[in-house]
RODO-2510 file (C-alpha; in nm, 4 decimals, decimal comma):
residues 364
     n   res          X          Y          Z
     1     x    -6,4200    12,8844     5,7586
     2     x    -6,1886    12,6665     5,5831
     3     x    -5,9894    12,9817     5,4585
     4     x    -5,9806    13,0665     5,7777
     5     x    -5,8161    12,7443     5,9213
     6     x    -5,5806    12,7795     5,6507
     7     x    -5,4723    13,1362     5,7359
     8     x    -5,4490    13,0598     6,1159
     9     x    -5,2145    12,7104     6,0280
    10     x    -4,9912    12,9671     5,7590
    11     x    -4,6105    12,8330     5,9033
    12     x    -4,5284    13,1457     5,7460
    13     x    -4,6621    13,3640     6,0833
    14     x    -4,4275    13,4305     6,3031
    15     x    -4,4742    13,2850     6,6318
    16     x    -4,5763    13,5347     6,9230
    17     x    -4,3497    13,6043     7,2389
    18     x    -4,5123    13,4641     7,5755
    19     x    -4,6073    13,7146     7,7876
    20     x    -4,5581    13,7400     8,1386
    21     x    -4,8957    13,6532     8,1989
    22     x    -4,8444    13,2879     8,0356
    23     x    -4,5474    13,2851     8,2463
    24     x    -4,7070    13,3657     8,5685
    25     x    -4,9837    13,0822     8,4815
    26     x    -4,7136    12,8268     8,4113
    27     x    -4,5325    12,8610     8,7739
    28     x    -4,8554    12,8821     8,9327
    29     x    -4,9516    12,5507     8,7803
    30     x    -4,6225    12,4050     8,8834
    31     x    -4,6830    12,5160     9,2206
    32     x    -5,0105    12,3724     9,2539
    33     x    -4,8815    12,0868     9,0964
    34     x    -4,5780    12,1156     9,3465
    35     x    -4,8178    12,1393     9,6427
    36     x    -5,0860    11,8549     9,5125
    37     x    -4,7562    11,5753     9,5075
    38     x    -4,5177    11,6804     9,7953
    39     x    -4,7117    11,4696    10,0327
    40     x    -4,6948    11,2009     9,8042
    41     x    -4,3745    11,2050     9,7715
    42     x    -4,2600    11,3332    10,0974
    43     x    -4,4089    10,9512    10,2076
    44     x    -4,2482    10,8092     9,9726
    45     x    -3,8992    10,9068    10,0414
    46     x    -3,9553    10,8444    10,4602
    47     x    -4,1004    10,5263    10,3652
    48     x    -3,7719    10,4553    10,1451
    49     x    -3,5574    10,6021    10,4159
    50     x    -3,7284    10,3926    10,7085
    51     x    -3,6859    10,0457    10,4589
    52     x    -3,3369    10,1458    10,4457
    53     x    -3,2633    10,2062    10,8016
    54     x    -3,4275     9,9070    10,9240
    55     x    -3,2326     9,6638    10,7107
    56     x    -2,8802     9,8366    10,7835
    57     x    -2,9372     9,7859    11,1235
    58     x    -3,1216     9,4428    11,0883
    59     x    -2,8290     9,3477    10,8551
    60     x    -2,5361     9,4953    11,1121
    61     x    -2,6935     9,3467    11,4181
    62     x    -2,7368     8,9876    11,2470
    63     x    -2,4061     8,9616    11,0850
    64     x    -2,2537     9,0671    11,4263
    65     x    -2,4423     8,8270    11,6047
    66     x    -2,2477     8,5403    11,3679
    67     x    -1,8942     8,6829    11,4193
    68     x    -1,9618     8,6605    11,7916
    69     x    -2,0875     8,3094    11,7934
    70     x    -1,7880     8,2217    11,5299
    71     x    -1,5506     8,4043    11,7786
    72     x    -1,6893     8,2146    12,0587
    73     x    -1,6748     7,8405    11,8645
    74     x    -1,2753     7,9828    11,8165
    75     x    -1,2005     8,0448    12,1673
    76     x    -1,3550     7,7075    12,2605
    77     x    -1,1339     7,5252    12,0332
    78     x    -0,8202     7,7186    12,1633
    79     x    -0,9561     7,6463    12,5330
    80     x    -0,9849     7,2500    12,4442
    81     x    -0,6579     7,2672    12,2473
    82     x    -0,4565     7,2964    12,5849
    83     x    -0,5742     6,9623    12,7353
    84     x    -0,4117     6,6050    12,7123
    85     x    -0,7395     6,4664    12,5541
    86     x    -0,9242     6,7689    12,3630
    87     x    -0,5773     6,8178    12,2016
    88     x    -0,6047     6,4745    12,0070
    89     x    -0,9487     6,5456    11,9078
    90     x    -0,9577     6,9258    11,7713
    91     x    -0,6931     7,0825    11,5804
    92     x    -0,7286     7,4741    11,5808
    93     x    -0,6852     7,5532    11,2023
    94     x    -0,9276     7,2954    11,1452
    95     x    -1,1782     7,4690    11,3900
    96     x    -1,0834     7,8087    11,2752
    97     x    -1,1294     7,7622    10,8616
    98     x    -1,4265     7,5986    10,9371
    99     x    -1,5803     7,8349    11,1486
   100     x    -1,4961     8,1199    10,9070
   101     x    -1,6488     7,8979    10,6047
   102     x    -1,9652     7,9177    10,8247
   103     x    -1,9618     8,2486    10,8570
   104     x    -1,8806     8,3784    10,5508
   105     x    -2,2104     8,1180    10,4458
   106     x    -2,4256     8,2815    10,7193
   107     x    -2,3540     8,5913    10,6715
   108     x    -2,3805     8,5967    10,2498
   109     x    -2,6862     8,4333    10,2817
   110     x    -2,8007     8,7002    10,5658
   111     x    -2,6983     9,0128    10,3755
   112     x    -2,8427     8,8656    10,0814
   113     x    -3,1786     8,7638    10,2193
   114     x    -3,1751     9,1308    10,4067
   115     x    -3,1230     9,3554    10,0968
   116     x    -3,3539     9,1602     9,8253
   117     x    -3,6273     9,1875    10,0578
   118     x    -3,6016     9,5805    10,0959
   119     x    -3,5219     9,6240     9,6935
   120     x    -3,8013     9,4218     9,6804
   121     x    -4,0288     9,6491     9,9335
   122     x    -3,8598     9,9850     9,7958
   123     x    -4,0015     9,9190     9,4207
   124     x    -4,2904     9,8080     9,5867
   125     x    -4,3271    10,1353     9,7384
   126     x    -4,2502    10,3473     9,4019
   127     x    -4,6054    10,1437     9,2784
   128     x    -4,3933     9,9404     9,0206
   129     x    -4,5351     9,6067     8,9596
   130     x    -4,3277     9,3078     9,0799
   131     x    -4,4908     8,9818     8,9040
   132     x    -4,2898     9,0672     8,5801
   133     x    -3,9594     9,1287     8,7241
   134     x    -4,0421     8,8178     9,0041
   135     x    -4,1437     8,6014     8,6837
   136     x    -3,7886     8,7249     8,4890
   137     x    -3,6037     8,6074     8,7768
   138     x    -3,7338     8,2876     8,8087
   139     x    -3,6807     8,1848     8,4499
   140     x    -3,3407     8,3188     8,4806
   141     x    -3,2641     8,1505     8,7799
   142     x    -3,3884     7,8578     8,6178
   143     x    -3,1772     7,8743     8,3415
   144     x    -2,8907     7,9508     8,5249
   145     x    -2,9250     7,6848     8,7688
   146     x    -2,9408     7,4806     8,4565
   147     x    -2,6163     7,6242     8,2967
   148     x    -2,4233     7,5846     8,6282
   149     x    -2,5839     7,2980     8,8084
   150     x    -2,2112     7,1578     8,8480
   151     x    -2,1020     7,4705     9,0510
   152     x    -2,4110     7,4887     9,2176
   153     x    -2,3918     7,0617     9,3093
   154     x    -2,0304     7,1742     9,4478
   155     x    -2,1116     7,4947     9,6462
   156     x    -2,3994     7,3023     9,8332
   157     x    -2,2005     6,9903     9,8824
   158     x    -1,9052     7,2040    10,0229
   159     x    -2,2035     7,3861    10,2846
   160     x    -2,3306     7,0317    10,4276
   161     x    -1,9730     6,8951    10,4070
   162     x    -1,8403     7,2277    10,6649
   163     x    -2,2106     7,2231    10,8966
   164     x    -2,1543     6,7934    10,9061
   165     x    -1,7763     6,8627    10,9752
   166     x    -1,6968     6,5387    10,7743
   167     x    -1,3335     6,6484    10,7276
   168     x    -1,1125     6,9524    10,8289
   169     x    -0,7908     7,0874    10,7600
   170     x    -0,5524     6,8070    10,8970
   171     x    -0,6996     6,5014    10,8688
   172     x    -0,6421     6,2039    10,6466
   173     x    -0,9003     6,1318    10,4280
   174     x    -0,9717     5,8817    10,1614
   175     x    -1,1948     6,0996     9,8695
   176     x    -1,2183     5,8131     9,6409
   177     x    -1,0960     6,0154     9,3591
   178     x    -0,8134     6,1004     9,5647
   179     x    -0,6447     6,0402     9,9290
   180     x    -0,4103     6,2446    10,1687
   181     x    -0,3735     6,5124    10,4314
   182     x    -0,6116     6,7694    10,4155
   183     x    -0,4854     7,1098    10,3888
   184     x    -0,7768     7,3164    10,2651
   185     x    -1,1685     7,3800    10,2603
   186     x    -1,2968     7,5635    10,0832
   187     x    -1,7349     7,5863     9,9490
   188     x    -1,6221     7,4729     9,5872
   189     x    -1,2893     7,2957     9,6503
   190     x    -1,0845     7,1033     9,8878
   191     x    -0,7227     7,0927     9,8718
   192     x    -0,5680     6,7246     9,9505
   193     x    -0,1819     6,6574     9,9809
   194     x    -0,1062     6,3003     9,8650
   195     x     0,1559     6,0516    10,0169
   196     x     0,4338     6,1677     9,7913
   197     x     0,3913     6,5539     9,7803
   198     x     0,1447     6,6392     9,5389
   199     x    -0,1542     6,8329     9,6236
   200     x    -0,5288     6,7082     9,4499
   201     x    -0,8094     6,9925     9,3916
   202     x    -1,1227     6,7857     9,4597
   203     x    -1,4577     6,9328     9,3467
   204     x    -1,7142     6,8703     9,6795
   205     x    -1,9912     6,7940     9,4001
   206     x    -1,7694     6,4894     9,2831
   207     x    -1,6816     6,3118     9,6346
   208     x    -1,9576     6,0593     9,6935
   209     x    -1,7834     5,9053     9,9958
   210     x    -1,5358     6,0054    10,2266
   211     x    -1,3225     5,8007    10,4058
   212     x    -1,1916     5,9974    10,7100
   213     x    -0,8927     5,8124    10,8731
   214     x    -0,8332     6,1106    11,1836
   215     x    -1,1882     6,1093    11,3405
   216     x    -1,2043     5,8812    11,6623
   217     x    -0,8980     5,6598    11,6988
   218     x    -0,7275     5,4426    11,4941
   219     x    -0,5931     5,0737    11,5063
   220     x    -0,2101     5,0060    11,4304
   221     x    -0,1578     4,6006    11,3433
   222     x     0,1665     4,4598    11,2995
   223     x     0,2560     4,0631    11,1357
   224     x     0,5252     3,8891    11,3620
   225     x     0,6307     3,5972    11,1675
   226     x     0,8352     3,3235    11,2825
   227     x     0,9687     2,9856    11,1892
   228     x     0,7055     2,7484    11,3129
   229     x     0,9101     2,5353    11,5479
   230     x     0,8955     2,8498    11,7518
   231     x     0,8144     2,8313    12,0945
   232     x     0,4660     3,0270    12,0958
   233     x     0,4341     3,0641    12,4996
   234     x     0,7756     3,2449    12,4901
   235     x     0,6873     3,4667    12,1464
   236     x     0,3656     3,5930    12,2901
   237     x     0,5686     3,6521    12,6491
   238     x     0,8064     3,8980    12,4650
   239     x     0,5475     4,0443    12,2307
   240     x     0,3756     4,1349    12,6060
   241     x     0,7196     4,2384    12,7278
   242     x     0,7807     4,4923    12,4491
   243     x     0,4063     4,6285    12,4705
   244     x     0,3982     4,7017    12,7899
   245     x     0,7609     4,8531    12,7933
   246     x     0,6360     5,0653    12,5052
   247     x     0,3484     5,1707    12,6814
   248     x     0,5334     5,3390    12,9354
   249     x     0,7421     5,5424    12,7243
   250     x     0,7263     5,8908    12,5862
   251     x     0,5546     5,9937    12,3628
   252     x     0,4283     5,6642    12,2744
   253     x     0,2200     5,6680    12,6351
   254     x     0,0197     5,9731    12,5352
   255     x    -0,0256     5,7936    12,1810
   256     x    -0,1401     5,4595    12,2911
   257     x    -0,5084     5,4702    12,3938
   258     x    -0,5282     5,1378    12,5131
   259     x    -0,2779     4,8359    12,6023
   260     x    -0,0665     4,6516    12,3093
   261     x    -0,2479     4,3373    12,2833
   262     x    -0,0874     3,9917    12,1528
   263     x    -0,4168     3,8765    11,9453
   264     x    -0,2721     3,5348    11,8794
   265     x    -0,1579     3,2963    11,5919
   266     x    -0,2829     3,4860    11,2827
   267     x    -0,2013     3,1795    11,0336
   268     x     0,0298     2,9086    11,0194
   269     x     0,2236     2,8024    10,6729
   270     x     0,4637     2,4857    10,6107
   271     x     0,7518     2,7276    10,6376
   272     x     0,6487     2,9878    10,8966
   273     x     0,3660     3,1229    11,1434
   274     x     0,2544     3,4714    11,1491
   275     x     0,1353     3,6206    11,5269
   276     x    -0,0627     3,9277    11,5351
   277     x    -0,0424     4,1981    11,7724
   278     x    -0,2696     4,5440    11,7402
   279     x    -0,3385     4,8805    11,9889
   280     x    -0,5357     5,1400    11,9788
   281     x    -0,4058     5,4690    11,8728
   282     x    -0,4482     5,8203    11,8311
   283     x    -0,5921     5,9634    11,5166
   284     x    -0,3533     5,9766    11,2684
   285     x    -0,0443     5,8177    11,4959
   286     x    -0,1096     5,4342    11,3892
   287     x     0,1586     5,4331    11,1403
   288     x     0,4366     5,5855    11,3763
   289     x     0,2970     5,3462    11,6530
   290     x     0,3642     5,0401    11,3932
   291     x     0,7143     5,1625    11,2890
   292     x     0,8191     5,1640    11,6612
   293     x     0,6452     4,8472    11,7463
   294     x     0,8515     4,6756    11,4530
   295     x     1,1699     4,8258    11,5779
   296     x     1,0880     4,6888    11,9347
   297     x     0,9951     4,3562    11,8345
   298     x     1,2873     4,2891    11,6068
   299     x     1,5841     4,4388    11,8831
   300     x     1,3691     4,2154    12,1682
   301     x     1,3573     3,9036    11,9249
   302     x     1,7635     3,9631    11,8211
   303     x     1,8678     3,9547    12,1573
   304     x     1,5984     3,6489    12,2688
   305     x     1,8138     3,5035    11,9651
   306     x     1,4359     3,4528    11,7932
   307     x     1,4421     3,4510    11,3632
   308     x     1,2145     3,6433    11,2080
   309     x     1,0582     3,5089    10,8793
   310     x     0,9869     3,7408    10,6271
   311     x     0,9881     3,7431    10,2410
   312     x     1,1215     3,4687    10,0435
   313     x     1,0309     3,1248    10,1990
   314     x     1,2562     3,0384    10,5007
   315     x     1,5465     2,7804    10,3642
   316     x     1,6621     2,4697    10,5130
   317     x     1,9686     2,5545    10,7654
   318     x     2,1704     2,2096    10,6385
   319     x     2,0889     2,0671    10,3051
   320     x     2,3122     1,7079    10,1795
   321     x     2,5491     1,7687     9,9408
   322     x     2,4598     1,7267     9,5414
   323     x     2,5878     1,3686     9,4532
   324     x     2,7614     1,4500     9,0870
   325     x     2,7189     1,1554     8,8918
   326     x     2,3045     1,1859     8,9693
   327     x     2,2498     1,3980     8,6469
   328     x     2,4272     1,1603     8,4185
   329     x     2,2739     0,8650     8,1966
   330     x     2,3956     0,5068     8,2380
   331     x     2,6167     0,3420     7,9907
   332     x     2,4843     0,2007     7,6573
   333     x     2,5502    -0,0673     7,4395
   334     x     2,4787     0,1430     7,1166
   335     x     2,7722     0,3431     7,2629
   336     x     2,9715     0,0929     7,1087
   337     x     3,0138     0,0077     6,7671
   338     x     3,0909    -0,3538     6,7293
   339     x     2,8173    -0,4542     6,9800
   340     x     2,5229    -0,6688     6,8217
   341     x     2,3172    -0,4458     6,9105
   342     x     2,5226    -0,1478     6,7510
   343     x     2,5294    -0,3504     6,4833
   344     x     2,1458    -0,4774     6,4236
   345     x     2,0799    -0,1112     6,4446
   346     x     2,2802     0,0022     6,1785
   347     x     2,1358     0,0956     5,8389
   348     x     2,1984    -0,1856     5,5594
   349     x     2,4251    -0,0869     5,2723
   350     x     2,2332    -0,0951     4,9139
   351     x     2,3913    -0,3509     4,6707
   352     x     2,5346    -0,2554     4,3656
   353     x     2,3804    -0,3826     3,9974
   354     x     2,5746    -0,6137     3,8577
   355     x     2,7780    -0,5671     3,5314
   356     x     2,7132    -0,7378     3,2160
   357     x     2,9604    -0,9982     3,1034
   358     x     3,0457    -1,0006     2,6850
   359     x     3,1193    -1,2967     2,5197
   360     x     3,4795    -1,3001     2,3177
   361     x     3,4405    -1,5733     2,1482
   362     x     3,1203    -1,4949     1,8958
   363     x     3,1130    -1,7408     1,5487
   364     x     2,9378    -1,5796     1,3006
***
């Protein structure tokens, strides 16, 4: 038997040729094999097909639904924009960027929740287990969350800072880090333009407090100062004067949301009293509003032949004239020489040693 195992493994016998018979069993096992499985995976692929299907159209539908509504928040803002009073209150790029931040968000976060869901439910389908590749992707979130936590602290800060509306493109806003005009907003970055030019990129994960000087209305205060023998009665009757004169004038009547009021005496100093007068303004308009008022107030008080104190401390309009001989020291009597006093001051003159006197007459 062994001899015979031998002979049958010999690699020197050539193999033998199939025959159409093996052939014929071969396709007829694939067939079978064929006909067993096409069910299966005739299922399969509808079941692929109809996951598929349903989140195009779940996906179209949805992230149609959000341009409509964004359209719609647009064509409100343009609506309001042509009023006296929604004109002061919305500005239409600031609507418009942030209604297309908040749909780009909603939409992303639609598309993305849409499609992992059906990858998900398509490998479920091909029978592939999903706690490995689930586990995987939490440790690699995980780690990634780790690895960018600042980008991930910014892109969620710039999401509550658009859906709060804390800020938009256009307003003045004090950052902390920074402070100026806003003229960008983006989900990582906003774009500030500063007082003299320069434009700050502020990370949203770094503001901690915003200041926003454009929501609501602002105040515009202006420091009238006078010489204090002023007559107050007829200051604060001009201040009104001026106000109300103001008031009535374009464009500063559309700016003014509420009457120029004369608050009083602000404080009083040896040399000068300052008066304090303050309105309500538009967003934004309080420092225009103040530069006006100032002009007003100083042409009113010019020809009401008022001075305005301001600066270095108000001088004296007459002062007595220097007397020249006040800086000079009186007379004295050590000025002169051959005064007793002159005299008992002066140093005493050593004496000289006296020289020795020789005998010339010596008996020896």
């Amino acid at each position: 038997m062994f001899l015979s195992v031998l002979s049958a493994a010999d690699p020197t016998e050539e193999p033998t040729a199939p025959t159409l018979q093996d052939a014929q069993e071969s396709a007829n096992n694939a067939a079978s094999w064929v006909e067993q499985n096409w069910s299966t995976w005739l299922s399969i692929g509808l079941r692929v097909l109809l996951i598929l299907v349903i989140a195009g159209v779940l996906r179209f539908v949805i992230r149609r639904s959000i341009t409509k509504l964004i359209d719609r928040m647009n064509r409100t803002a343009q609506a309001v924009d042509g009023t006296a009073f929604g004109g002061l209150l919305v500005n239409v790029e600031r609507r418009r960027q942030r209604s297309q931040a908040i749909g780009s968000v909603l939409r992303s976060v639609a598309s993305f929740l849409i499609m992992g869901t059906a990858a998900l439910m398509i490998l479920g389908t091909f029978q592939i287990n999903l706690a490995p590749l689930l586990a995987s992707a939490g440790v690699a979130g995980v780690a990634i969350g780790f690895g960018a936590r600042n980008l991930v602290t910014d892109f969620l800060s710039g999401v509550f800072m658009i859906l709060e509306d804390q800020y938009g493109v256009g307003d003045t806003v004090d950052a902390g880090v920074a402070s100026g005009e806003v003229i960008e907003v983006g989900l990582r970055v906003t774009k500030l333009r500063g007082d003299n030019g320069e434009i700050w990129y502020v990370r949203n994960g770094e503001v901690k407090r915003i200041g926003n000087l454009s929501q609501g209305w602002a105040t515009a205060g202006v420091d009238v100062t006078v010489r204090p023998d002023e007559d107050l009665d007829r200051v604060k009757a001009i201040l009104a004067e001026v106000g109300e004169a103001m008031s009535k004038d374009e464009p500063w009547n559309e700016r003014l949301w509420g009457p120029i009021e004369v608050l009083g005496l602000d404080s009083v100093f040896l040399d000068s009293m300052v008066v304090r007068v303050s309105a309500k303004t538009m967003p934004g308009k309080a420092l225009s509003v103040e530069r006006e008022l100032r002009w007003r107030i100083k042409r009113a008080f010019d020809a009401a032949s008022i001075r305005l104190v301001g600066g270095l401390p108000a001088q004296p309009e007459e002062s007595p004239a220097a007397d020249p001989t006040a800086g000079m020291a009186a007379p004295s009597a050590y000025a002169n020489t051959g005064s007793p006093q002159a005299q008992a001051a002066s140093p005493i003159a050593p004496v000289a040693p006296a020289t020795p006197v020789v005998p010339t007459n010596v008996t020896k």
